[in-house]
N, C-alpha and C positions, 0 to 999 in steps of 0.2 A: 607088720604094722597093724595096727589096731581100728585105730578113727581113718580109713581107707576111702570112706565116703566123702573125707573133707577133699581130695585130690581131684585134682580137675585138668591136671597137666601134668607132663614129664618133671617138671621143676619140683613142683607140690611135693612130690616123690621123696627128692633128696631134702628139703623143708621138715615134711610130714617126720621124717628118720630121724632127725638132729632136734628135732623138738621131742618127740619117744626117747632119744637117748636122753635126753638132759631130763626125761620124766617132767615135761612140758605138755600142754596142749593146747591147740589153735586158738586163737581168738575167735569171737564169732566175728559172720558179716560184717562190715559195717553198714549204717543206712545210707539211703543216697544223699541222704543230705552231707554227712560225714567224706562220703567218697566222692562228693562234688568237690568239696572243701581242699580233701588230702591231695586231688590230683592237680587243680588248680595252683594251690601252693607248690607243691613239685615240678610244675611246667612251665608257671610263669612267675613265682615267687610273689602273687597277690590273691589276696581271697576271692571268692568268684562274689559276683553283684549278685546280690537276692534275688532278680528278677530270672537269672540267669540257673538258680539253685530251683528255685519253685520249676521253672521249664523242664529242667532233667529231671526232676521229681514225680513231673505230669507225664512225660512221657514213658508208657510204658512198651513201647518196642525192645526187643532181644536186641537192638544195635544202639543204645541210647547213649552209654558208655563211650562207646566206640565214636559218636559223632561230639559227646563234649572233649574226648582227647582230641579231633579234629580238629577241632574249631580252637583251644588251645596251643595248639601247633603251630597251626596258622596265624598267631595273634605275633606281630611285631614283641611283644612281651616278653615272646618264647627265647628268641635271640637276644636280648638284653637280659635276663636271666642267668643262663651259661654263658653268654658272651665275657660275663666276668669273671667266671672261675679261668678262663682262656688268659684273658686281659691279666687277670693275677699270674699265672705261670709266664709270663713274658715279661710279666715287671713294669707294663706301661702303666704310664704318668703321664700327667696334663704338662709338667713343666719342665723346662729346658733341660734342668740338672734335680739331682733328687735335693738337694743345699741350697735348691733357688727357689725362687719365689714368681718366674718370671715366667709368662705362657709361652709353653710351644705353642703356635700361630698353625701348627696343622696337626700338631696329633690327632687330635678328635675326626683326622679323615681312618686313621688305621682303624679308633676305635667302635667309629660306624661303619666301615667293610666289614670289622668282624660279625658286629650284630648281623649286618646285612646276609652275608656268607650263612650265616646259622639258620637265617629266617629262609634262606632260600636250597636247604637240605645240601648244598655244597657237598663234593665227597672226601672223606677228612684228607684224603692222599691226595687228591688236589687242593684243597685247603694248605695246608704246608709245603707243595710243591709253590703253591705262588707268593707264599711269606720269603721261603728260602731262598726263589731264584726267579722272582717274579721281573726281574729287571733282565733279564735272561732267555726270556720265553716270548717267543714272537706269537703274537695275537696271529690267530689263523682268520 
């Protein structure tokens, strides 16, 4: 490998090779503004507030990264976010029948467990154990 410098991890490694093979090279950095921006939209599918971009900007601690993924984590947002790539592979709908027009009067509790489930790092093998046999399993 050539640009060896850009590797920063195990990953980088097999990245760095398949970009040399295709006779690619890395992008640069991006700035923090930019990588406030990209991760926000990736964790919670909203742009981060200006006040919130200038914060990470100021701070220059080696863990700054690290505490706005936290704090995006954390955000109710996070679970509403994936919660619907979930809500999609399960096919839930607000309405009775997918030909009607007329409200389930409870769905919206499965589809905020889910959020809730994700917001609270659930593990996915319990996560599906109490979809599938949740009626089954005696609360301890």
């Amino acid at each position: 490998m050539k640009n060896k410098n850009w590797v920063r991890n195990a990953i980088d490694n097999f990245i760095l090779a398949r970009l040399e093979k295709e006779k690619l090279k890395p992008n640069p950095e991006a700035d923090k503004r930019t990588l406030a921006r990209r991760v926000s939209l990736d964790l919670t599918g909203l742009p981060p507030k200006p006040a919130d971009v200038e914060a990470f900007i100021a701070d220059k601690s080696p863990d700054a990264y690290k505490k706005v993924v936290d704090r995006l984590l954390a955000s109710p947002h996070y679970g509403e976010r994936w919660g619907r790539f979930w809500l999609d592979i399960v096919r839930y709908c607000d309405v009775a029948e997918p030909w009607s027009v007329e409200k389930d009067a409870k769905a919206w509790l499965y589809r905020d467990w889910v959020v809730q489930s994700l917001n609270a790092d659930l593990r996915f093998d319990r996560f599906l154990q109490l979809q599938i046999a949740a009626d089954l399993i005696h609360k301890a």
